[in-house]
Backbone as numpy.savetxt, mean C-alpha at the origin, in Angstrom:
# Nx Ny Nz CAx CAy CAz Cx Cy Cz
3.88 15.94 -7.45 3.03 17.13 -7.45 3.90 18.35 -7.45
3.66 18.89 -8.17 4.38 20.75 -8.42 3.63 21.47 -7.54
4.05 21.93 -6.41 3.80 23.02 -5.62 3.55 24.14 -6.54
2.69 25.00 -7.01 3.17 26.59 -7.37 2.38 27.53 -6.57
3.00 28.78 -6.64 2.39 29.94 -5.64 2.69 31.42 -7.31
1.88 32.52 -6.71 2.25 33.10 -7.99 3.55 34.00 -7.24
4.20 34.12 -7.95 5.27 35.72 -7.73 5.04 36.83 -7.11
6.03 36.95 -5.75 5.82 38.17 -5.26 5.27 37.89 -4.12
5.37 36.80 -3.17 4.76 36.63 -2.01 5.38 36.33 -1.18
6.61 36.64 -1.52 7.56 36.31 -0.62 8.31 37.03 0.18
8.47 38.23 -0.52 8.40 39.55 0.35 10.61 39.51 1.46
10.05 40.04 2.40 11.28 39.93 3.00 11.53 38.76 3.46
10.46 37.61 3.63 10.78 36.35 4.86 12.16 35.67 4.31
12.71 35.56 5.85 13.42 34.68 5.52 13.67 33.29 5.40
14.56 32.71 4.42 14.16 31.31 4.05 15.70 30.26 4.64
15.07 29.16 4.58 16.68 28.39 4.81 17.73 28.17 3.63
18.55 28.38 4.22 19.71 28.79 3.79 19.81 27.61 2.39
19.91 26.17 3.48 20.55 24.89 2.71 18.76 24.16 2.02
19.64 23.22 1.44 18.09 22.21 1.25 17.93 20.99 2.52
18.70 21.11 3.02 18.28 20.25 4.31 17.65 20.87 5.09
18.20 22.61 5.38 17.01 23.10 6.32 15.70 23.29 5.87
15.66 23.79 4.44 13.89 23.80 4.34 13.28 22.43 3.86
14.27 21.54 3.85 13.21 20.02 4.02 12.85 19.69 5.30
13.65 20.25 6.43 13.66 20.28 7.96 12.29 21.02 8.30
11.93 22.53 7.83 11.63 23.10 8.17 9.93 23.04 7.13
9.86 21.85 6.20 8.96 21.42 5.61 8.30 19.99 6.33
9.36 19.20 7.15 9.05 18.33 7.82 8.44 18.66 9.33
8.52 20.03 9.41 8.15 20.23 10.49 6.74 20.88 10.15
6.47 21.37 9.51 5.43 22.27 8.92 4.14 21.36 8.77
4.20 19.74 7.99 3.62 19.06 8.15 3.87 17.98 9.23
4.10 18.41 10.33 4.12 17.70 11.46 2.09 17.13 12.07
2.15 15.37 11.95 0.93 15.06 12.06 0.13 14.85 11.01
0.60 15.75 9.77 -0.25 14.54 8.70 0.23 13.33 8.33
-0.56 12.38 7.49 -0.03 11.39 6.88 1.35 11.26 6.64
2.14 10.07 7.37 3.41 9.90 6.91 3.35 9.69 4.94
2.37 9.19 4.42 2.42 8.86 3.02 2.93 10.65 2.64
2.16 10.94 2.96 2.23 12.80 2.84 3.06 13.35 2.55
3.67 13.07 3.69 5.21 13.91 4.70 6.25 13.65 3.24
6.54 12.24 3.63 7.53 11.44 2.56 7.23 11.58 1.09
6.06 11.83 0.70 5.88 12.75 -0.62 6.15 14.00 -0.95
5.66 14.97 -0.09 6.27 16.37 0.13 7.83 16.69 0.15
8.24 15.89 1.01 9.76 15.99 1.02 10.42 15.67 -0.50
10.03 14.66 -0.84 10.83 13.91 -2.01 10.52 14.95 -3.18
9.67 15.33 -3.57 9.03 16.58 -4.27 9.78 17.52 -4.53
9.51 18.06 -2.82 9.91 19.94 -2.89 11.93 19.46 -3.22
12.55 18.38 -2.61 13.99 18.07 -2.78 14.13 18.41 -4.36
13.14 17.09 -5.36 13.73 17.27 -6.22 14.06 18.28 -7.12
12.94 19.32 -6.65 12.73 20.51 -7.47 13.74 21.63 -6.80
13.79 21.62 -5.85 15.57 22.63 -5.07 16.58 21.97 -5.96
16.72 20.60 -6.50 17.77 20.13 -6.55 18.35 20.57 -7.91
17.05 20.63 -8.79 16.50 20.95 -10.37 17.40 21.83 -10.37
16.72 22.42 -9.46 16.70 24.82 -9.75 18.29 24.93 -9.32
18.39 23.88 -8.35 20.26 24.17 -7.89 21.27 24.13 -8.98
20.82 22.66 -10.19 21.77 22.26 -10.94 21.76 22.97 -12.32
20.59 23.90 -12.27 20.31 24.69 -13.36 21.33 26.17 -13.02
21.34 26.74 -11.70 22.25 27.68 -11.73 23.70 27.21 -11.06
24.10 26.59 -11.53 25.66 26.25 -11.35 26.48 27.17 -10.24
26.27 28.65 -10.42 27.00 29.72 -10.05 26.22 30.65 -8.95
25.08 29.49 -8.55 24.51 30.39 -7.76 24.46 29.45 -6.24
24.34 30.08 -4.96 25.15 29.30 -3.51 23.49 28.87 -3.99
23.14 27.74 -2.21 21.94 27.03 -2.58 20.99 28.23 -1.49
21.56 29.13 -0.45 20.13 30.12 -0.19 19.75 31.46 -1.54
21.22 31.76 -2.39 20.00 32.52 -3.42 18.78 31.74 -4.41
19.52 30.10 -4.31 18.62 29.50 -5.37 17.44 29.19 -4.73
17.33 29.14 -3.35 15.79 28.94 -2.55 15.16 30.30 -2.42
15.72 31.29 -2.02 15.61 32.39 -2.28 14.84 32.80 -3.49
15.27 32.46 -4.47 14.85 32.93 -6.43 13.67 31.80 -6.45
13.39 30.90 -6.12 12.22 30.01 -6.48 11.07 30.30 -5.26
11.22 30.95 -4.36 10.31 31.30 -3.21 8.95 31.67 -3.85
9.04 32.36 -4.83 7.95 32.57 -5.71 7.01 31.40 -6.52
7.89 30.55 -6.84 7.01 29.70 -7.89 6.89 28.64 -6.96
7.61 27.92 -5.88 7.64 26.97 -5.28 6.64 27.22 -4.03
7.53 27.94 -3.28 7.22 28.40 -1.94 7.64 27.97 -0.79
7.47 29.35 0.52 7.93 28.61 1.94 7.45 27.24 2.19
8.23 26.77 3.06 7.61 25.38 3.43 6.50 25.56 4.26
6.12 26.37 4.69 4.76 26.65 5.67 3.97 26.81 3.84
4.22 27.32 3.00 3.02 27.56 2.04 2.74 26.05 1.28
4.15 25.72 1.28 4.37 24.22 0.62 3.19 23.12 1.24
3.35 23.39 2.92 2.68 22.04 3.44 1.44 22.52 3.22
0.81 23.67 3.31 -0.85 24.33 3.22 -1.28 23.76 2.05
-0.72 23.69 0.93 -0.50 23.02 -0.64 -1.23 21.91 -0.12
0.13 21.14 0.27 -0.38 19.51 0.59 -1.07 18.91 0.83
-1.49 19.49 2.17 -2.78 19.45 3.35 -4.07 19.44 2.11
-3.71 20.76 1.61 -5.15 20.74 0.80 -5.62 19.51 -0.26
-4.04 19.19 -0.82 -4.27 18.62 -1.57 -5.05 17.36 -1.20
-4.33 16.80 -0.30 -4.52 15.44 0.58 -5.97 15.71 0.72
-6.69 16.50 0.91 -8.50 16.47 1.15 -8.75 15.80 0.04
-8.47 16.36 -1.47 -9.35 15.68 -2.65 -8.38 13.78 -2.52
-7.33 13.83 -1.89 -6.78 12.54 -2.58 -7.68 11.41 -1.65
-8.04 12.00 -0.23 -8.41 10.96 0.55 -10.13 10.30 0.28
-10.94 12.00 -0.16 -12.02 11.68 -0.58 -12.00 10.83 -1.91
-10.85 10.81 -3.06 -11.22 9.99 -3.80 -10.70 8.63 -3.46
-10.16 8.07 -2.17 -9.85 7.14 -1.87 -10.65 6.47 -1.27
-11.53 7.35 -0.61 -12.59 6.79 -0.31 -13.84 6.16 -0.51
-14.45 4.95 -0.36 -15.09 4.65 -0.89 -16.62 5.49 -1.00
-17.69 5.22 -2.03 -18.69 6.33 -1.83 -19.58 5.65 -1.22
-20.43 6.95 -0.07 -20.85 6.51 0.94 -22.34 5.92 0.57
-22.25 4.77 1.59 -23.34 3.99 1.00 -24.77 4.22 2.22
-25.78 3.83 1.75 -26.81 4.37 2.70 -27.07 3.91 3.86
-27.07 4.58 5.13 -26.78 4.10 6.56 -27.81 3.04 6.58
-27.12 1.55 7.47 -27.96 0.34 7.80 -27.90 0.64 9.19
-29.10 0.48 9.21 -29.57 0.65 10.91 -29.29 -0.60 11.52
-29.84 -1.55 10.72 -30.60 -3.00 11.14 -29.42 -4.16 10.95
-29.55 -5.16 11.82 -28.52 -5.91 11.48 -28.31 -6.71 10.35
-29.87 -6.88 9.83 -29.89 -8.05 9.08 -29.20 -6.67 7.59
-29.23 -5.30 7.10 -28.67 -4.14 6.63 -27.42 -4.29 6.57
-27.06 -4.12 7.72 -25.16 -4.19 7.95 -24.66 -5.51 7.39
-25.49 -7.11 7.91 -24.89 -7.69 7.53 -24.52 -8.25 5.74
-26.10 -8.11 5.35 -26.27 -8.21 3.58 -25.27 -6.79 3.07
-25.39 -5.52 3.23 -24.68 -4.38 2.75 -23.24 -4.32 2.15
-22.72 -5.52 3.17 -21.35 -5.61 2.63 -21.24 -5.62 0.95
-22.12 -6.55 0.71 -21.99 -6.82 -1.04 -21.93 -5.65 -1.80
-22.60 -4.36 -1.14 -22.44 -3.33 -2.02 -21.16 -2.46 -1.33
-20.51 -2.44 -1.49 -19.19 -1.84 -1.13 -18.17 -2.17 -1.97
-17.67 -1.67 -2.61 -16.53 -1.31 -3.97 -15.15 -1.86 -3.04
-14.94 -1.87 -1.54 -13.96 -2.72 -1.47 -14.03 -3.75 -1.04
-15.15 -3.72 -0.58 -15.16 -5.46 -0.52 -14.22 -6.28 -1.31
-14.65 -6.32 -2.56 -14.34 -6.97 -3.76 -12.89 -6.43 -4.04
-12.22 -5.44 -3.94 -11.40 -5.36 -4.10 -10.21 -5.95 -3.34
-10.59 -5.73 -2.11 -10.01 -6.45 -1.16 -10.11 -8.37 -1.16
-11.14 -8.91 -1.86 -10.74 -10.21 -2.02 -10.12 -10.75 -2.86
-10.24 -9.55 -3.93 -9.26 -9.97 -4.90 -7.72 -9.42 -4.42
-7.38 -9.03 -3.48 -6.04 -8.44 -2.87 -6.09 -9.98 -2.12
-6.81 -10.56 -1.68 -6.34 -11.84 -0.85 -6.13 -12.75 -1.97
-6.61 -13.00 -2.82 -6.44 -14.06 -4.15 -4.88 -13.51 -4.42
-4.66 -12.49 -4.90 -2.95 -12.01 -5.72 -2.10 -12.01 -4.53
-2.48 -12.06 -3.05 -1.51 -11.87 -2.18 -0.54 -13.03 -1.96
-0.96 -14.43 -2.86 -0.14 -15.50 -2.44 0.75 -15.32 -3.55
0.28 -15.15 -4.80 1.45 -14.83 -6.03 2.76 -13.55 -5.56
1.86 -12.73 -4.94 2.69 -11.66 -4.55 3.76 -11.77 -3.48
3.42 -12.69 -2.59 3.71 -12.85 -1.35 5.55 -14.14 -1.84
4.48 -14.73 -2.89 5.75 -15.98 -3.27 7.00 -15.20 -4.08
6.80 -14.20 -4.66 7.82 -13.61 -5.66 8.80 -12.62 -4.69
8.24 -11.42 -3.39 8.69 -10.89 -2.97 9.67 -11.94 -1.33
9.31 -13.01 -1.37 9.85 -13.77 -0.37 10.83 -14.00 -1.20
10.83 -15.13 -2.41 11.76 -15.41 -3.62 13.03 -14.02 -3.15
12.32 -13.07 -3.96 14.11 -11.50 -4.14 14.48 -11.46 -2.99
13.88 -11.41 -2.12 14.38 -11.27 -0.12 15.60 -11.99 -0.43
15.37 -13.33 0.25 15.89 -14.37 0.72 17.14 -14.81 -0.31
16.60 -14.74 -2.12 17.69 -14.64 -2.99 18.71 -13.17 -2.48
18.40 -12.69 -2.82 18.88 -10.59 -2.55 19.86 -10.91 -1.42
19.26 -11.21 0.04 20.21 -11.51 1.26 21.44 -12.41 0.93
20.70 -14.02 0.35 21.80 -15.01 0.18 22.78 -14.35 -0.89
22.76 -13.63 -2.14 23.67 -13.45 -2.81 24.61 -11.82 -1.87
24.24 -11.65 -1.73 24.49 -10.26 -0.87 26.18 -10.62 -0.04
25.42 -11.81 1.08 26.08 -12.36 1.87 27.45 -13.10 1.09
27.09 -13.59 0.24 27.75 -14.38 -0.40 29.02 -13.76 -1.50
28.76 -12.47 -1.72 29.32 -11.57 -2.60 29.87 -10.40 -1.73
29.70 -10.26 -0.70 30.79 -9.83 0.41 31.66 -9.50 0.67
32.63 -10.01 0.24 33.71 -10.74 0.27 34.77 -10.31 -1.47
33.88 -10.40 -2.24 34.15 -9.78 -3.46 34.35 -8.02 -3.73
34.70 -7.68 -4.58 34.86 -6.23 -5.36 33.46 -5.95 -5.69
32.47 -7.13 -5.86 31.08 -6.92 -6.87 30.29 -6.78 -5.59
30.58 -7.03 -4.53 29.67 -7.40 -3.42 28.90 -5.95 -3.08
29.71 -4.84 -3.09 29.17 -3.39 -2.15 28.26 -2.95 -3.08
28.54 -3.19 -4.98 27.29 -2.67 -5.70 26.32 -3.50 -5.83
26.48 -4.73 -5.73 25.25 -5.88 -5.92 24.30 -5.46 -4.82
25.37 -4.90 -3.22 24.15 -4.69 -1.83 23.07 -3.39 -2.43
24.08 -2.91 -2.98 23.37 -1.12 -3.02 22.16 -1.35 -3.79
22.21 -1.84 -5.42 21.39 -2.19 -6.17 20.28 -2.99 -5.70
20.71 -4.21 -4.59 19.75 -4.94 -4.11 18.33 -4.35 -3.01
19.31 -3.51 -2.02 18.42 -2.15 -1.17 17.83 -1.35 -1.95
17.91 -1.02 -3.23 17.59 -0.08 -4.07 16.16 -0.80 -4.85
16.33 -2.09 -4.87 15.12 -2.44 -5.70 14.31 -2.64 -4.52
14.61 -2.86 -3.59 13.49 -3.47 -1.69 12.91 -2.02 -2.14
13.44 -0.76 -2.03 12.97 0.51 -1.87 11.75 0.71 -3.08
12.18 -0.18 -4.00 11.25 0.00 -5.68 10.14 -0.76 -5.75
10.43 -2.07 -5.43 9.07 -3.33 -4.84 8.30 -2.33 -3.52
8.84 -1.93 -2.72 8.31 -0.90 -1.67 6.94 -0.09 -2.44
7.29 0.28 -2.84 6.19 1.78 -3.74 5.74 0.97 -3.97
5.79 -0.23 -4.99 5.10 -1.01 -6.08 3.62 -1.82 -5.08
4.11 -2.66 -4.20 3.46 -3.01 -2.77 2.31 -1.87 -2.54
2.83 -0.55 -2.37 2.31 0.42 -2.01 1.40 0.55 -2.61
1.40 0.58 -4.17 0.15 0.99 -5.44 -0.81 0.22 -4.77
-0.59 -1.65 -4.94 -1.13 -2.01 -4.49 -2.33 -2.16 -3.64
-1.87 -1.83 -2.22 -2.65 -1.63 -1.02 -3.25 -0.32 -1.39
-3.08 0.31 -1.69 -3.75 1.66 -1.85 -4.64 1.55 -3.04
-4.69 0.57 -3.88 -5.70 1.15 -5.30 -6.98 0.02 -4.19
-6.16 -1.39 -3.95 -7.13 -2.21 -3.42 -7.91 -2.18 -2.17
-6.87 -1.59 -1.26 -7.50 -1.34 0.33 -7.67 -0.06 0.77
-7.50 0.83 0.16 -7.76 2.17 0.15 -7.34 2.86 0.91
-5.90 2.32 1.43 -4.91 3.28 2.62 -3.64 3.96 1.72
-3.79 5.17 2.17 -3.22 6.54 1.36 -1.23 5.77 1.56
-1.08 5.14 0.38 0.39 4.84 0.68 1.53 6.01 -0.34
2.88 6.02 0.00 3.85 7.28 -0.66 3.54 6.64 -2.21
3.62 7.77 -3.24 4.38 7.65 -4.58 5.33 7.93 -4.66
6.31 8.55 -3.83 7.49 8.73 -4.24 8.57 8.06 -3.42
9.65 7.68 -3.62 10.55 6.89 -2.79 10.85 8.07 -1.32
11.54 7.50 -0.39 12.07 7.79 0.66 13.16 8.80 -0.16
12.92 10.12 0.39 13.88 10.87 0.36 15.22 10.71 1.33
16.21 11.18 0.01 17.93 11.13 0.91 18.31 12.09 0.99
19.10 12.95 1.90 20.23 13.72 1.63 21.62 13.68 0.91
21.00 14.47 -0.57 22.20 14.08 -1.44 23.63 14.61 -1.25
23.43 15.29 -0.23 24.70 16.70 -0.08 26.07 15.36 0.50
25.34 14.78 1.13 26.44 13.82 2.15 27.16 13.17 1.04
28.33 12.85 1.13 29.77 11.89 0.77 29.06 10.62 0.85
29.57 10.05 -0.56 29.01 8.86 -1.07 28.66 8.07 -0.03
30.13 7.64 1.08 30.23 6.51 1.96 29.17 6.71 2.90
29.00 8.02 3.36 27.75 7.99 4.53 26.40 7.98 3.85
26.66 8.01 2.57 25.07 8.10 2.14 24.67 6.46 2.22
25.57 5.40 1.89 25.99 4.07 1.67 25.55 3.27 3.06
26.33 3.96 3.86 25.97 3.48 5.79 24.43 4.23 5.94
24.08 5.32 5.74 22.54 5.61 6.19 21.65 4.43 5.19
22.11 3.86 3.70 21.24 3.26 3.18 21.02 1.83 4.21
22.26 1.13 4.66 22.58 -0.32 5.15 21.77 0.27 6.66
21.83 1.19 7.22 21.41 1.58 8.89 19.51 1.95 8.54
19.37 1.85 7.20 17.60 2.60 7.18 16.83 1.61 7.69
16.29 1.85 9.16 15.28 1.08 9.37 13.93 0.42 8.59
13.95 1.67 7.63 12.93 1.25 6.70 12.91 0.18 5.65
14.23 -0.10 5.16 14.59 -0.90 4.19 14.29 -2.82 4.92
14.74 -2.16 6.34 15.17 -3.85 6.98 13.63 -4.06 7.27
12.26 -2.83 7.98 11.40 -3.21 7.96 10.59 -3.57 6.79
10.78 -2.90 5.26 10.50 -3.98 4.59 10.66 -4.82 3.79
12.01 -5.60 4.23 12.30 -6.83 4.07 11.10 -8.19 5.14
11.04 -7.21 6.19 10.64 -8.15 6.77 8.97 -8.54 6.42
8.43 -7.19 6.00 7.03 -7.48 5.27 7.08 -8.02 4.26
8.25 -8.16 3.34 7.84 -9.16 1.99 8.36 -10.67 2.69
8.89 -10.75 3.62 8.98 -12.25 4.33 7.98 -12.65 4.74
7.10 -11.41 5.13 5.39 -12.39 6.71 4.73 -12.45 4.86
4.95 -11.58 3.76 3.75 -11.84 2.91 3.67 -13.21 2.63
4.53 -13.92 2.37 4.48 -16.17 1.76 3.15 -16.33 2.86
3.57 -16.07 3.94 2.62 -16.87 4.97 1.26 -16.35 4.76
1.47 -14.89 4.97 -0.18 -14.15 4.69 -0.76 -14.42 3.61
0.16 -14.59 2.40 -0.41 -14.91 1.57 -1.24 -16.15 1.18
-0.26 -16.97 1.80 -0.88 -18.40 1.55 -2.53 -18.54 2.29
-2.04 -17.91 3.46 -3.52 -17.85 4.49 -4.64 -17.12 4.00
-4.21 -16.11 3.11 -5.15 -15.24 2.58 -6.23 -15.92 1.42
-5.60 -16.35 0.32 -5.43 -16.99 -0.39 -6.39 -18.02 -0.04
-5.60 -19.29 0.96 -6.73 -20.51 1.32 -8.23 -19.94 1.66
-7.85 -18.82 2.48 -9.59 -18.36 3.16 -10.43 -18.05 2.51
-9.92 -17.56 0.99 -10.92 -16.50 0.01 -11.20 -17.86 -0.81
-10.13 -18.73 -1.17 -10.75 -19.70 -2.37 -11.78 -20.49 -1.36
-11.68 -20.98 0.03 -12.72 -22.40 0.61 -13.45 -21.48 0.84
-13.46 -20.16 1.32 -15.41 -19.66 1.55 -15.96 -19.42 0.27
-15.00 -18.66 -0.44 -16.21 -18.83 -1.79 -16.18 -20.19 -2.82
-15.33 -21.07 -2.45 -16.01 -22.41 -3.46 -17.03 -23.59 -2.50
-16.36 -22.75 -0.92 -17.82 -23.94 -0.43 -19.22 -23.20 -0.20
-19.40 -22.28 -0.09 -20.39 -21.13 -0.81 -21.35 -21.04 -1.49
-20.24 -21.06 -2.85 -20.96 -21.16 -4.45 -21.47 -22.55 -4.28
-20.63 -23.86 -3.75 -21.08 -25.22 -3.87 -22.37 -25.49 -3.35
-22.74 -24.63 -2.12 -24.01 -24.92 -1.25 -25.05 -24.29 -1.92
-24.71 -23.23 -2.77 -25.75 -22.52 -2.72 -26.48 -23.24 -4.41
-25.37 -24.31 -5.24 -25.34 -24.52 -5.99 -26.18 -26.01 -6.27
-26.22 -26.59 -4.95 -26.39 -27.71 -4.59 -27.81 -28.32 -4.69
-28.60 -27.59 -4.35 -30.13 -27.37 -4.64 -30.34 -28.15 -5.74
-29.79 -26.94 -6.50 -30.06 -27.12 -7.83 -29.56 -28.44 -8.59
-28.27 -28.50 -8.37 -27.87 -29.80 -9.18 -27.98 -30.82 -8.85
-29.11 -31.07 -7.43 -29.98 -32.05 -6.52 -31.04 -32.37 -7.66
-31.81 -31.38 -7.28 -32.94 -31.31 -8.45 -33.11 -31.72 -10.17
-31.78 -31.35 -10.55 -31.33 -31.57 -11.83 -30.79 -33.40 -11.63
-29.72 -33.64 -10.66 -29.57 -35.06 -10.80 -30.82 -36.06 -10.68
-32.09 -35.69 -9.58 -33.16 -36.55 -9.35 -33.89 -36.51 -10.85
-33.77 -35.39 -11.44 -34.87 -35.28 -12.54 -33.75 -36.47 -13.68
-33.00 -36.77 -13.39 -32.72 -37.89 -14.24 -31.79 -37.09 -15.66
-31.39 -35.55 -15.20 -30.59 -34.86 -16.36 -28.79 -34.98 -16.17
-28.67 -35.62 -14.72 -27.17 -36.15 -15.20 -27.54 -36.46 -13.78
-25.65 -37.72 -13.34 -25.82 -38.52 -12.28 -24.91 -37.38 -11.20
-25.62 -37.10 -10.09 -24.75 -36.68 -9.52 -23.32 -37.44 -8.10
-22.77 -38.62 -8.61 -22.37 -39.06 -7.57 -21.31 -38.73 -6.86
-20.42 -37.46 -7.82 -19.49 -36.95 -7.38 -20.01 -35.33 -6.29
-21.17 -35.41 -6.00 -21.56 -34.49 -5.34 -21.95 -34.67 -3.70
-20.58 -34.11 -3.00 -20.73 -35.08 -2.07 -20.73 -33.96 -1.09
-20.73 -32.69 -0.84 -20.74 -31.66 -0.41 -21.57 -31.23 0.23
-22.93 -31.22 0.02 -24.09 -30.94 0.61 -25.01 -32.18 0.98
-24.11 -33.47 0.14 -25.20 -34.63 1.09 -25.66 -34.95 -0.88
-25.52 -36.16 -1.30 -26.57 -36.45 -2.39 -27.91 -37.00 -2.14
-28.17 -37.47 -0.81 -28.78 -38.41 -0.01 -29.63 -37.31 0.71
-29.09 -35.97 1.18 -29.98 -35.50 1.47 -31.90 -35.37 0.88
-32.82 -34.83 1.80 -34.00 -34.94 1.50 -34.50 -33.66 0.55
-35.04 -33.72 -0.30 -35.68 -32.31 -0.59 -36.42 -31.24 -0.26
-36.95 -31.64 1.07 -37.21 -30.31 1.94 -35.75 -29.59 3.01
-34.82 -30.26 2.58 -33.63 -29.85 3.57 -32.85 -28.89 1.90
-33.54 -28.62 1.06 -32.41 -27.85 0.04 -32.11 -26.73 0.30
-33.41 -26.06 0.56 -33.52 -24.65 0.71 -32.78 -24.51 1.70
-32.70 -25.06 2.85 -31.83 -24.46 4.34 -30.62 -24.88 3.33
-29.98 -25.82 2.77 -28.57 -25.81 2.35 -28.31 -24.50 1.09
-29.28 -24.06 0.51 -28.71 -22.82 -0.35 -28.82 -21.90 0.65
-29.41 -21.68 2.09 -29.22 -20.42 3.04 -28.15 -20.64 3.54
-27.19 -21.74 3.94 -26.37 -21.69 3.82 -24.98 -21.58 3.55
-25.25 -21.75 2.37 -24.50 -21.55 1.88 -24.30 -20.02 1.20
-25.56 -19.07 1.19 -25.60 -17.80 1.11 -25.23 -17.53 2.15
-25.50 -17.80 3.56 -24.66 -16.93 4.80 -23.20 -16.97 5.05
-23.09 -18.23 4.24 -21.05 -18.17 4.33 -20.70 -17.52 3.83
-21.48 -17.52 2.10 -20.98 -16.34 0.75 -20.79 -14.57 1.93
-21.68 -14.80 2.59 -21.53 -13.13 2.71 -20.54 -12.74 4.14
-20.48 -14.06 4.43 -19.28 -14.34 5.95 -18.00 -13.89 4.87
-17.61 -14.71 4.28 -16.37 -14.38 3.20 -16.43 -13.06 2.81
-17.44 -12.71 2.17 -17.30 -11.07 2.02 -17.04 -9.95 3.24
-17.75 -10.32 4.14 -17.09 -9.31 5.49 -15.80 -10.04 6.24
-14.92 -10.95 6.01 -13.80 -11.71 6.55 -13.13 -11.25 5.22
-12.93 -10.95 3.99 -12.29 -10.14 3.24 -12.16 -8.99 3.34
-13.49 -8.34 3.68 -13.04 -6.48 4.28 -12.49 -6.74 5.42
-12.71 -7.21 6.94 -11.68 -7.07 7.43 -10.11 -7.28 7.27
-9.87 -8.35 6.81 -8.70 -8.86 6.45 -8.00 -7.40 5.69
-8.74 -7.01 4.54 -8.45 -5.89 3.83 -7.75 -5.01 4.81
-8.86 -4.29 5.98 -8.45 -3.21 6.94 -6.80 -3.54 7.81
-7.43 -4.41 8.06 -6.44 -5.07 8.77 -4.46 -4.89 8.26
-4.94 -5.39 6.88 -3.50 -6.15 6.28 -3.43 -4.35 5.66
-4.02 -3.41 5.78 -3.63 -2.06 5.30 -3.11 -1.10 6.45
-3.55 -1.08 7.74 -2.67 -1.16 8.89 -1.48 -1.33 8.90
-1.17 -2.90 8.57 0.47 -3.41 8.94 0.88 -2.47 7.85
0.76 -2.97 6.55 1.41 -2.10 5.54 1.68 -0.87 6.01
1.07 -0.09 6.20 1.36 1.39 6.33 2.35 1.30 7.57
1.88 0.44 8.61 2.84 0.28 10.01 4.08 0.47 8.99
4.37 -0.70 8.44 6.03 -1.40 7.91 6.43 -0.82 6.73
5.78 0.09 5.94 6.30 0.05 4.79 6.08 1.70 4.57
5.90 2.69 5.82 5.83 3.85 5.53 6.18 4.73 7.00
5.44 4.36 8.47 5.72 4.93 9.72 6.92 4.51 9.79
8.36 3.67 9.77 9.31 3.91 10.67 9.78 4.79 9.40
9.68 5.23 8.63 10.97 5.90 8.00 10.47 7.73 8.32
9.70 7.55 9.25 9.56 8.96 9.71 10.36 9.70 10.75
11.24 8.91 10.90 12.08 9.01 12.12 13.44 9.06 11.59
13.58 8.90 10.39 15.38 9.25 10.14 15.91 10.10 10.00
């Protein structure tokens, strides 16, 4: 997002000198909104100081914050930007509001109309594919890491390897955010580029954020798998019950044999059908509210692991 302000509002204030202080003094400004926020704002307003820095060669870095005060702005105008912006991003993240259920038997059928429901079960279906590929680069990434150590190739293979955790990071992020509707960063974790290669190298290997998410693409195999089993057996024993009736009715009428139908009983009686398709409709809609939670839930950790600790470096 391009901050702009028009020209001329900047008047006498004074600004920070370096780009670390007015990312300081931008991190402080949005103190309490959304970490997704914060870590967007920063990475932003950096790259564009960094732009305007490398464009005047000959100029120190407070006239070049100084000369863009106008089109960019203070970091107090910067975060007001944000803030605002963040109103339209959250309302369109939000799902649209559906009409208040008073009643239980309301709350409990209602789920079906909710846009994440469904999104969210289909986030438990892709979470085992997802979960198997990001365990896979971990565990490969570490073992070759470890293993290359020791070598000349070893310090760029680590860097490159932290560098893609940081890239699967965002990617994760789209994710949870298009499907579960928690506001995650688009832009990577901002660095301080000013620092000497080697300490930029030790803050990458010391970022809590990187090691926390390593450790979320490790719990994903398991979540995934769990996710995964729960969404395929409620909705295929579900669909089966609710399906069962029918292909009762259809096997007695002599239109095919049903002996592989062993799910709801072939033996059952025909006044017991109807309670087996209500049942099998009350699981269908158990699965649908055990997918939104799961959803809420697994958008929590994410944001926990893959966006709050790097607010602290």
């Amino acid at each position: 997002m391009n901050a702009s302000r028009e020209p001329g509002i900047a008047g006498a204030r004074q600004f920070p000198a370096t780009i670390p202080e007015y990312l300081e003094h931008l991190r402080r400004e949005l103190a309490g909104a959304d970490p997704a926020l914060v870590q967007d704002a920063l990475y932003d307003a950096e790259e564009y100081l960094r732009s305007e820095l490398a464009e005047n060669p000959g100029r120190s870095e407070a006239e070049v914050i100084a000369s863009v005060a106008g089109s960019y702005g203070a970091p107090d105008e910067v975060a007001e930007i944000y803030r605002d912006t963040e109103v339209r991003v959250q309302t369109a993240l939000r799902a649209p509001p559906a009409r208040p259920r008073r009643s239980a038997f309301g709350r409990f059928f209602g789920v079906a109309a909710e846009p994440r429901t469904y999104a969210a079960l289909f986030y438990m279906l892709l979470s085992m594919a997802t979960g198997i590929f990001y365990f896979t680069w971990v565990v490969t990434g570490v073992s070759l890491s470890a293993g290359l150590a020791m070598l000349i190739i070893g310090v760029p293979f680590v860097i490159l390897y932290f560098g893609s955790v940081r890239v699967l990071s965002l990617v994760e992020g789209r994710l949870v955010e298009a499907m579960l509707g928690e506001r995650m960063p688009r832009r990577p974790l901002y660095s301080t580029r000013g620092k000497p290669l080697i300490e930029r190298i030790v803050q990458l290997f010391t970022d809590p954020r990187v090691w926390a998410t390593q450790l979320y693409f490790l719990l994903m195999l398991p979540l995934g798998v769990v996710y995964f089993t729960l969404a395929v057996t409620g909705l295929a024993t579900s669909i089966s019950l609710i399906a069962a009736p029918v292909l009762l009715a259809l096997g007695e009428a002599g239109v095919f044999t049903i002996d592989g139908l062993q799910v709801a009983g072939a033996e059952a009686l025909p006044w017991t059908w109807p309670f087996i398709a209500l049942v099998g409709i009350a699981l269908l809609f158990l699965t649908l509210h055990l997918a939104r939670g799961i959803g809420r839930l697994h958008a929590m950790l994410a944001k926990h692991m893959l966006v709050r600790t790097a607010q602290h470096d």
